[in-house]
PDBQT receptor file of N, H, CA, C and O in Angstrom, charges set to zero:
ATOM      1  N   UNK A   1       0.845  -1.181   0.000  1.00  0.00    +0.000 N 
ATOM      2  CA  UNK A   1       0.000   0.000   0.000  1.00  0.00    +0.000 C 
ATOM      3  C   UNK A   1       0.892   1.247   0.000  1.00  0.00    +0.000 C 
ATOM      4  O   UNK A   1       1.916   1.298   0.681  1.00  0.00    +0.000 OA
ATOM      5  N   UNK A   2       0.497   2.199  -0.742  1.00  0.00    +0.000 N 
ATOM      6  H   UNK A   2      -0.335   2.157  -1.295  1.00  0.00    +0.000 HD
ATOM      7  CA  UNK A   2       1.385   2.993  -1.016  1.00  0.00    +0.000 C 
ATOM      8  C   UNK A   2       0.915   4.459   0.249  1.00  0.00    +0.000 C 
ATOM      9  O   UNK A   2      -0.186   4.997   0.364  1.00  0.00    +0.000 OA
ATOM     10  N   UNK A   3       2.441   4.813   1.172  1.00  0.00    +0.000 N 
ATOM     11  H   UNK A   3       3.335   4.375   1.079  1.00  0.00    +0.000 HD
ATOM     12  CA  UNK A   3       1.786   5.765   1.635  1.00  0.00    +0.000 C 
ATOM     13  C   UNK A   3       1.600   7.061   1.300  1.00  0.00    +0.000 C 
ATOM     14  O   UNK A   3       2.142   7.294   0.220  1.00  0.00    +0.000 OA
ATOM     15  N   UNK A   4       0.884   8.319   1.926  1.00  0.00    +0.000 N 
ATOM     16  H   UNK A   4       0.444   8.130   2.803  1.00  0.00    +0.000 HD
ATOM     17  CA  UNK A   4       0.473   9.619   1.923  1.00  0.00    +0.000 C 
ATOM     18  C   UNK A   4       1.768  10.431   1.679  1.00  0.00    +0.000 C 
ATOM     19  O   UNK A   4       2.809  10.416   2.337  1.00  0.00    +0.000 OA
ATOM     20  N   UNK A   5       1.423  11.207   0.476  1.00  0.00    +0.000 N 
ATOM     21  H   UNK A   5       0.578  11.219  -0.058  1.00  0.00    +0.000 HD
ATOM     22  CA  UNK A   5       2.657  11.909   0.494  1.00  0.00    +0.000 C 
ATOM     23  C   UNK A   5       2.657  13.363   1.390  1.00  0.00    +0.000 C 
ATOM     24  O   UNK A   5       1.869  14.302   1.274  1.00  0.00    +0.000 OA
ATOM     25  N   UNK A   6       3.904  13.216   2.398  1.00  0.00    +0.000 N 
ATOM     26  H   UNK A   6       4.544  12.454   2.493  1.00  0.00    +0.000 HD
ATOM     27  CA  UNK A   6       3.562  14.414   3.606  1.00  0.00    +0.000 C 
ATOM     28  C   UNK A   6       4.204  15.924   2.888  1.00  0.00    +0.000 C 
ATOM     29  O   UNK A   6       5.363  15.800   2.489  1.00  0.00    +0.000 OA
ATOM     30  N   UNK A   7       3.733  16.965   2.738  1.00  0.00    +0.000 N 
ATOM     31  H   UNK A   7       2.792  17.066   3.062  1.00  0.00    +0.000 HD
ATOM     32  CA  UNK A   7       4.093  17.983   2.778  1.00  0.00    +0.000 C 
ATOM     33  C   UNK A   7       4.732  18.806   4.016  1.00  0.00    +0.000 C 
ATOM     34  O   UNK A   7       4.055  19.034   5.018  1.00  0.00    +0.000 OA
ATOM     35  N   UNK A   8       5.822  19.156   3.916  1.00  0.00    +0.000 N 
ATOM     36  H   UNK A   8       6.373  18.971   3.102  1.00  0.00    +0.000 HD
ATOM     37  CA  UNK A   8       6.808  19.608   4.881  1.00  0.00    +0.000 C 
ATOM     38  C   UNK A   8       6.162  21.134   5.310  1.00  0.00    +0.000 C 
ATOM     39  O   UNK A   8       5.503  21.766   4.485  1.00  0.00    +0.000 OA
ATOM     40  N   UNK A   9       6.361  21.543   6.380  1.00  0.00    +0.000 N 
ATOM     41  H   UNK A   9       6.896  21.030   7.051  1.00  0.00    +0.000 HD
ATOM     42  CA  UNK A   9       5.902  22.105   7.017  1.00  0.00    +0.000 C 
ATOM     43  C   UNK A   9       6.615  23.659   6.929  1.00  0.00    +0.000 C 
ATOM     44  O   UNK A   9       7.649  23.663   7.597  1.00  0.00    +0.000 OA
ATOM     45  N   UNK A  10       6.400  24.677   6.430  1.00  0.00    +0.000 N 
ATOM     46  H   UNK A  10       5.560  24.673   5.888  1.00  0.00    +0.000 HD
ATOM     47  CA  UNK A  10       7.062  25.984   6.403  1.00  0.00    +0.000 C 
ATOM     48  C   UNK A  10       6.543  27.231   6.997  1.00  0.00    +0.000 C 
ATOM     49  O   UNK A  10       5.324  27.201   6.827  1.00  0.00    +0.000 OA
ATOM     50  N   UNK A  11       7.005  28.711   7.838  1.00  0.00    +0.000 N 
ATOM     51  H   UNK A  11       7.995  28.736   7.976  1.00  0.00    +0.000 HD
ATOM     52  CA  UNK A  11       6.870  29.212   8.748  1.00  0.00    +0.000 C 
ATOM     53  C   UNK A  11       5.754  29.779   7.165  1.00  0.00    +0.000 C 
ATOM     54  O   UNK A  11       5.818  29.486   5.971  1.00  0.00    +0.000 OA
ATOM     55  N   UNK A  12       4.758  30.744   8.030  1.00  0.00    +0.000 N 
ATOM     56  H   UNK A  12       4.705  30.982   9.000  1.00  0.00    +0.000 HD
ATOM     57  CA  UNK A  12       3.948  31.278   6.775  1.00  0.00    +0.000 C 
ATOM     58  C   UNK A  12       3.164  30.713   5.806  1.00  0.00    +0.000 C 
ATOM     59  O   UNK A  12       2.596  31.309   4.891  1.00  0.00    +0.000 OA
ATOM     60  N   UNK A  13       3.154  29.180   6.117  1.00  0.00    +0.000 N 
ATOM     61  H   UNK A  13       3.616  28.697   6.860  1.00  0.00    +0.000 HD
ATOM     62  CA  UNK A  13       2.701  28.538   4.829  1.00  0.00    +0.000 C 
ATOM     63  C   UNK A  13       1.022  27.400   5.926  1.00  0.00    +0.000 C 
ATOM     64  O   UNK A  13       1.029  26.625   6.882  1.00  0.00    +0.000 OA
ATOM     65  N   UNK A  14      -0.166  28.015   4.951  1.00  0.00    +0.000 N 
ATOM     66  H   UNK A  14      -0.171  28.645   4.174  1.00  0.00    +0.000 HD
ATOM     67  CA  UNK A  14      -1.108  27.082   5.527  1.00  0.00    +0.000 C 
ATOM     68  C   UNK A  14      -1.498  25.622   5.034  1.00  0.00    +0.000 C 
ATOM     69  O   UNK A  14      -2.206  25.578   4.027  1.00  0.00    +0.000 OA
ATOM     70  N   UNK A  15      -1.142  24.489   5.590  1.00  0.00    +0.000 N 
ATOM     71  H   UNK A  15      -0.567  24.524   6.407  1.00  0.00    +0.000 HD
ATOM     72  CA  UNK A  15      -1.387  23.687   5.023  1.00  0.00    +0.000 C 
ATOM     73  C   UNK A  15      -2.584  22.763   4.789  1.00  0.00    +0.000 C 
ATOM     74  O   UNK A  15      -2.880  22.004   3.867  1.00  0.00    +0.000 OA
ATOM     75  N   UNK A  16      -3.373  23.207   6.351  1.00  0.00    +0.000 N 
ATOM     76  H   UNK A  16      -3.132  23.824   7.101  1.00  0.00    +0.000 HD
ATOM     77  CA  UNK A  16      -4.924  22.794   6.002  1.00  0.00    +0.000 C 
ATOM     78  C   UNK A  16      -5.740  23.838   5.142  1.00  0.00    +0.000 C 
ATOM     79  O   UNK A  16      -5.581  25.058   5.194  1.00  0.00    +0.000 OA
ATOM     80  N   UNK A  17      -6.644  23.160   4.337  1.00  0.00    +0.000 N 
ATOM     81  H   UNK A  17      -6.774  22.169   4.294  1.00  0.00    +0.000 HD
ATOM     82  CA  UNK A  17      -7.934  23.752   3.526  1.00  0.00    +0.000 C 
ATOM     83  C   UNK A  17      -8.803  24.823   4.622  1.00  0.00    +0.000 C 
ATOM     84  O   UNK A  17      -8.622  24.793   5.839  1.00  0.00    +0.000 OA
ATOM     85  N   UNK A  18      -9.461  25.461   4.153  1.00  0.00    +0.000 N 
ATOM     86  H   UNK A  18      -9.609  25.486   3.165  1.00  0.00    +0.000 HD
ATOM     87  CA  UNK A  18     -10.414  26.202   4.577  1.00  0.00    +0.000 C 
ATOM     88  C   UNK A  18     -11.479  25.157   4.999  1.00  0.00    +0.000 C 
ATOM     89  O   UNK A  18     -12.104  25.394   6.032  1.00  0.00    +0.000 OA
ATOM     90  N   UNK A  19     -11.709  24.191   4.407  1.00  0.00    +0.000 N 
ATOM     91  H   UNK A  19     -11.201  23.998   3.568  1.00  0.00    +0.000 HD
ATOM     92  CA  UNK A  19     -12.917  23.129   4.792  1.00  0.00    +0.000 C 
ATOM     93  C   UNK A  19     -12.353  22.107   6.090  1.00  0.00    +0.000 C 
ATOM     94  O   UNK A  19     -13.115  21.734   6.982  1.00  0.00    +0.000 OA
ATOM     95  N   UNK A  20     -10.904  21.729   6.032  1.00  0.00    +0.000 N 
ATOM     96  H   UNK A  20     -10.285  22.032   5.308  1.00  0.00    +0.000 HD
ATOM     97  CA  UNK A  20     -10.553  21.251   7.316  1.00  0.00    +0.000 C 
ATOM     98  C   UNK A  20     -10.433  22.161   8.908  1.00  0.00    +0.000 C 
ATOM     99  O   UNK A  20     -10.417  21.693  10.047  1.00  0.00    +0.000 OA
ATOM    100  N   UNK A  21     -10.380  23.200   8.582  1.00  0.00    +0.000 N 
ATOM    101  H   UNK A  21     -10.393  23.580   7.657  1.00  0.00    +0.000 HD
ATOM    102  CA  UNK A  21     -10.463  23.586   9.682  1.00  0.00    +0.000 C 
ATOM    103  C   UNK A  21     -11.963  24.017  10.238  1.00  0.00    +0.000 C 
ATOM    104  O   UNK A  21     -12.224  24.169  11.431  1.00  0.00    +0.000 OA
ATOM    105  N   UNK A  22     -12.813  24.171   9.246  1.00  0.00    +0.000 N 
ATOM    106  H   UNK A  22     -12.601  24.048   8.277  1.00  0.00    +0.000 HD
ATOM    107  CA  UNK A  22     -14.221  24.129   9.279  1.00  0.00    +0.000 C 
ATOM    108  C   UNK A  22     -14.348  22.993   9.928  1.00  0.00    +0.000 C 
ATOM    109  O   UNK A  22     -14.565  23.083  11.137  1.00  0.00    +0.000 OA
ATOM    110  N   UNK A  23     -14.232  21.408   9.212  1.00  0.00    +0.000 N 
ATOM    111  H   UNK A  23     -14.056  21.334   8.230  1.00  0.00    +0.000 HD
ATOM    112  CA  UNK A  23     -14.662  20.194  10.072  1.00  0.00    +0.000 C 
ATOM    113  C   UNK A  23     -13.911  20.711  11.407  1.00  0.00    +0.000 C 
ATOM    114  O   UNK A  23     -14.549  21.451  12.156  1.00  0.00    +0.000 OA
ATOM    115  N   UNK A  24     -12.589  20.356  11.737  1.00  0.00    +0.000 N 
ATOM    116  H   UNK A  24     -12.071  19.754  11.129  1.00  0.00    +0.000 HD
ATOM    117  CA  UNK A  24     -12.916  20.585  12.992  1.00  0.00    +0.000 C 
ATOM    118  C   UNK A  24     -12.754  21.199  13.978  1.00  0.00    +0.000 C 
ATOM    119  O   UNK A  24     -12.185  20.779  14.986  1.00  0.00    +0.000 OA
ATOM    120  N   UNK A  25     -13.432  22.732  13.760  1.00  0.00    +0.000 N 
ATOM    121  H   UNK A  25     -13.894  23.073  12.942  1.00  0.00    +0.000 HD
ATOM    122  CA  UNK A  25     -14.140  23.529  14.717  1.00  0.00    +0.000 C 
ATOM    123  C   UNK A  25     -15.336  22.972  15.103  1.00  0.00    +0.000 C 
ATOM    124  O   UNK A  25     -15.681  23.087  16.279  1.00  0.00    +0.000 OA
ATOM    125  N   UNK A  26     -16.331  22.133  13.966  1.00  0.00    +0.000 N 
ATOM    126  H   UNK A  26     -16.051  22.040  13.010  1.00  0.00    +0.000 HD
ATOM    127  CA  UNK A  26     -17.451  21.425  14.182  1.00  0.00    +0.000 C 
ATOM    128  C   UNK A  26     -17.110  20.352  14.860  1.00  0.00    +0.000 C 
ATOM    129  O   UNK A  26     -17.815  20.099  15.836  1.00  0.00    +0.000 OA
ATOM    130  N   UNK A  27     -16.274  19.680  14.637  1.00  0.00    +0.000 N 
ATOM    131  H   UNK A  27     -15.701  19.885  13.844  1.00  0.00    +0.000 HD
ATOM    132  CA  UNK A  27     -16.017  17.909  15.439  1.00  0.00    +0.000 C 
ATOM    133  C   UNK A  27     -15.891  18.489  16.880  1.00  0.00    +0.000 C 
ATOM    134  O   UNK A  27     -16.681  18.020  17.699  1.00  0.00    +0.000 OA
ATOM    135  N   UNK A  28     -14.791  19.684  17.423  1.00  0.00    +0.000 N 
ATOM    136  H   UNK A  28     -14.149  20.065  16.758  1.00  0.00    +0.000 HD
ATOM    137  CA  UNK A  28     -14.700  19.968  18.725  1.00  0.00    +0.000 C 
ATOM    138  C   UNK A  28     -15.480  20.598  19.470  1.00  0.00    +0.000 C 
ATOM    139  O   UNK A  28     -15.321  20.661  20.689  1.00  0.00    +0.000 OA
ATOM    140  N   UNK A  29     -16.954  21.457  18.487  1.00  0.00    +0.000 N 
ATOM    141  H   UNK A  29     -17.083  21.406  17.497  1.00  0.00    +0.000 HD
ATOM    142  CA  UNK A  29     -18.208  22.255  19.340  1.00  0.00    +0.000 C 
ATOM    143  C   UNK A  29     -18.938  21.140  19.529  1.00  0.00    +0.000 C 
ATOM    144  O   UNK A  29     -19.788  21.211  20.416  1.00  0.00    +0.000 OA
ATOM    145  N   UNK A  30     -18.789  19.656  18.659  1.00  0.00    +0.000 N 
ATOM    146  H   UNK A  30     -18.098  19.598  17.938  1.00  0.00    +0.000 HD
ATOM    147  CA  UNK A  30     -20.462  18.764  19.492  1.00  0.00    +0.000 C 
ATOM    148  C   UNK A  30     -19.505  17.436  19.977  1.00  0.00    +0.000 C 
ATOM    149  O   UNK A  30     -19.886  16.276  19.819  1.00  0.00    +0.000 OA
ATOM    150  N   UNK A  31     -18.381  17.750  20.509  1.00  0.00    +0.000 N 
ATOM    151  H   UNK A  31     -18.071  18.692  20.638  1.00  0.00    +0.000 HD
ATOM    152  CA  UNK A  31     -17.974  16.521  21.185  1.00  0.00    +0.000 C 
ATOM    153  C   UNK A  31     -18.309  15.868  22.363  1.00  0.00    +0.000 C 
ATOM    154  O   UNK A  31     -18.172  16.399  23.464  1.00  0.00    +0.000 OA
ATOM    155  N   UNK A  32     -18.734  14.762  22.199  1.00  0.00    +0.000 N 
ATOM    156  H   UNK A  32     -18.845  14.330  21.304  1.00  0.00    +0.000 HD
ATOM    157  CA  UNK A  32     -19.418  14.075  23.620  1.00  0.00    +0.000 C 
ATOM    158  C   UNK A  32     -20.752  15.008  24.058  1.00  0.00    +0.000 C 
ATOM    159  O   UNK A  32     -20.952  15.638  25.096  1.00  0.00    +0.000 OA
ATOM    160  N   UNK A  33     -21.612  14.839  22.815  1.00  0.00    +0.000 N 
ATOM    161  H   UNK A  33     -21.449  14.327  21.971  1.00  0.00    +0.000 HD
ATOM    162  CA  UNK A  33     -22.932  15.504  23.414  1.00  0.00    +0.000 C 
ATOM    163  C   UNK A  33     -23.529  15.347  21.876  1.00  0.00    +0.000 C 
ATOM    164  O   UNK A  33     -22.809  15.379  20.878  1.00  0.00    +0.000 OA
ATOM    165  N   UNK A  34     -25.099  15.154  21.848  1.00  0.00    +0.000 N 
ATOM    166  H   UNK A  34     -25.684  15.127  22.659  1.00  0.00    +0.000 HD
ATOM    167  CA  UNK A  34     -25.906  14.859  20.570  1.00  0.00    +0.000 C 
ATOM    168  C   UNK A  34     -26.142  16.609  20.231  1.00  0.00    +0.000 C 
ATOM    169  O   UNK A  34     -25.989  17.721  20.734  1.00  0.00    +0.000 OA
ATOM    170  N   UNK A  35     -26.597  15.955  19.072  1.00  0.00    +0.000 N 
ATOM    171  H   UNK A  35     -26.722  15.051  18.663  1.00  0.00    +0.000 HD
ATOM    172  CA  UNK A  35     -26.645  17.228  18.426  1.00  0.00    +0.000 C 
ATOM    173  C   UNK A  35     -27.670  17.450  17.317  1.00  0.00    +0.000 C 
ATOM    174  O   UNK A  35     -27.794  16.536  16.502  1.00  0.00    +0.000 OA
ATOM    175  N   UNK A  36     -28.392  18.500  17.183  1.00  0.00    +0.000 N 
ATOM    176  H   UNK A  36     -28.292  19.243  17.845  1.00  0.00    +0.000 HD
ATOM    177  CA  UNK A  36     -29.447  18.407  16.518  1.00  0.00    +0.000 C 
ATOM    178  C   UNK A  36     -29.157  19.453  15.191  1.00  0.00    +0.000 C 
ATOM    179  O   UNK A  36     -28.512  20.477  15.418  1.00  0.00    +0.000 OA
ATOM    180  N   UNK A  37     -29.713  19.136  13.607  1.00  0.00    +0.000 N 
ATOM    181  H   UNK A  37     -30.237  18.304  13.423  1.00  0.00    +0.000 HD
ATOM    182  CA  UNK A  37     -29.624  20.015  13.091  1.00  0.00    +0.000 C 
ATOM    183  C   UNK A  37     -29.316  21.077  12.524  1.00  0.00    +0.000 C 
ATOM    184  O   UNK A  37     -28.966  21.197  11.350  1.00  0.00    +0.000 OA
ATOM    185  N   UNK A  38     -29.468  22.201  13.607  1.00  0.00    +0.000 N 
ATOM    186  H   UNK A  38     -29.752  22.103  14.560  1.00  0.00    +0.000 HD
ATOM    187  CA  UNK A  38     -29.650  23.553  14.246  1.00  0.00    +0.000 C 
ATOM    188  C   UNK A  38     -28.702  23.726  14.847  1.00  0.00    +0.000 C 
ATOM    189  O   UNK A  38     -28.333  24.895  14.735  1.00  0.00    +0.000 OA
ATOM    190  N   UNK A  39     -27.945  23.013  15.593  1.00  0.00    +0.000 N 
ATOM    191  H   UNK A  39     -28.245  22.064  15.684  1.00  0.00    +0.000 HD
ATOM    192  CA  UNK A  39     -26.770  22.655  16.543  1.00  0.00    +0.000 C 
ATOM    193  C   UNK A  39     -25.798  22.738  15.035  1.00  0.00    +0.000 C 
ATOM    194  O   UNK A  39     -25.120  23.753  14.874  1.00  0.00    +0.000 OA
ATOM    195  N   UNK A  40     -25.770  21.657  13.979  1.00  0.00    +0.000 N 
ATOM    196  H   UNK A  40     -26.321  20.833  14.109  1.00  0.00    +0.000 HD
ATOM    197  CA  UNK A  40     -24.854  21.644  12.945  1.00  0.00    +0.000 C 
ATOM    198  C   UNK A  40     -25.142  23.152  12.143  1.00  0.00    +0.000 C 
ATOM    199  O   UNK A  40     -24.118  23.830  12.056  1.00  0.00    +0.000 OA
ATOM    200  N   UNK A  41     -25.995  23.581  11.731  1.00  0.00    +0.000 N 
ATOM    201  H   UNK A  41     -26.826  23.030  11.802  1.00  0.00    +0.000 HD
ATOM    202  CA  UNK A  41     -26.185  24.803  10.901  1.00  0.00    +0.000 C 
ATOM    203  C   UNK A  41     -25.281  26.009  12.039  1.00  0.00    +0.000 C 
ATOM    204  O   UNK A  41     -24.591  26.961  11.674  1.00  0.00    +0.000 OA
ATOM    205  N   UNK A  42     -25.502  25.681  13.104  1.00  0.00    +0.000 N 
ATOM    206  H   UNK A  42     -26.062  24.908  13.400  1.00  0.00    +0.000 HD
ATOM    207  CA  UNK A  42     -24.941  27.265  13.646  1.00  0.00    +0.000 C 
ATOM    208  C   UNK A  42     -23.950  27.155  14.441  1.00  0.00    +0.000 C 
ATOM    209  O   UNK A  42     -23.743  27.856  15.432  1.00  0.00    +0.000 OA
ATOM    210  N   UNK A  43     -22.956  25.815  13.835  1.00  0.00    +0.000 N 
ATOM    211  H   UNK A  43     -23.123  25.245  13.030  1.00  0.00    +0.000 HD
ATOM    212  CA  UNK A  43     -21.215  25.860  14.220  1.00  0.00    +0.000 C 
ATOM    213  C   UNK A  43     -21.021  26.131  12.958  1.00  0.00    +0.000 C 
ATOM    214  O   UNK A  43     -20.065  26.903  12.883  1.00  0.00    +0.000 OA
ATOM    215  N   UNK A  44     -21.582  25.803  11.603  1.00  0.00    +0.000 N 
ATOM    216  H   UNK A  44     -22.359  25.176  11.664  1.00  0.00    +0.000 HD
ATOM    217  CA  UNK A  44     -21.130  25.661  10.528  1.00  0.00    +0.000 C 
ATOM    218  C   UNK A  44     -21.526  27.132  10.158  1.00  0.00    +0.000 C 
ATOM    219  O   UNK A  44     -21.453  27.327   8.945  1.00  0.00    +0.000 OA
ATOM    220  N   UNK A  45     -21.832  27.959  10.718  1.00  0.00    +0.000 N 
ATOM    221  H   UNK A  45     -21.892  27.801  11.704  1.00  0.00    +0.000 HD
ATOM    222  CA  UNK A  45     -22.100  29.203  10.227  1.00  0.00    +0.000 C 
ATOM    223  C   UNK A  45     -20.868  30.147  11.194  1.00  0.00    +0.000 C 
ATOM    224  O   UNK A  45     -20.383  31.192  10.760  1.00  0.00    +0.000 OA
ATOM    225  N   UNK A  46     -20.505  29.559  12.525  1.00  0.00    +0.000 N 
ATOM    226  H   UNK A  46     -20.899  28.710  12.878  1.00  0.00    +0.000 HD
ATOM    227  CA  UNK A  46     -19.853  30.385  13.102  1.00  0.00    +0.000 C 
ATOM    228  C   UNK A  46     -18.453  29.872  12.583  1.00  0.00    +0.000 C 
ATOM    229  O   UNK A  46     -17.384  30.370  12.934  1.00  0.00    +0.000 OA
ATOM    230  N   UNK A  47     -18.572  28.927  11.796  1.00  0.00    +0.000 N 
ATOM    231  H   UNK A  47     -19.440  28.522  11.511  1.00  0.00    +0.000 HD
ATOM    232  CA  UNK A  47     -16.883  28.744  11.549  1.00  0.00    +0.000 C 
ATOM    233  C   UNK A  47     -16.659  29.499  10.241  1.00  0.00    +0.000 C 
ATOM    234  O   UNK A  47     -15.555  29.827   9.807  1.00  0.00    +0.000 OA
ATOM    235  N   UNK A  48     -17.911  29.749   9.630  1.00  0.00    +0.000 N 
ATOM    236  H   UNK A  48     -18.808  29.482   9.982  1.00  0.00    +0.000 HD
ATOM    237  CA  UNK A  48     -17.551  30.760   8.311  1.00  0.00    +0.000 C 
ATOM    238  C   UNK A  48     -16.943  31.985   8.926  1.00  0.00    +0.000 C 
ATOM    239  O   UNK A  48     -16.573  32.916   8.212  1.00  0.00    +0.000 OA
TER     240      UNK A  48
């Protein structure tokens, strides 16, 4: 299996997407607790 090719890490340089750090601001606002909906629409609006 072939692995992930890692991109090296440089001062100034972003290497997560705009959409990964979106997921997780969301994964860490509903951790260990349910979540409804409304709950997903308005982390996903405060992470815009």
């Amino acid at each position: 299996m072939k692995q992930p090719q890692l991109t090296p890490w440089a001062p100034e340089e972003q290497l997560l997407t705009e959409f990964d750090i979106k997921l997780g601001k969301l994964a860490a606002s509903v951790k260990n607790r349910p979540c409804t909906e409304a709950d997903i629409k308005h982390a996903c609006d405060i992470a815009d």
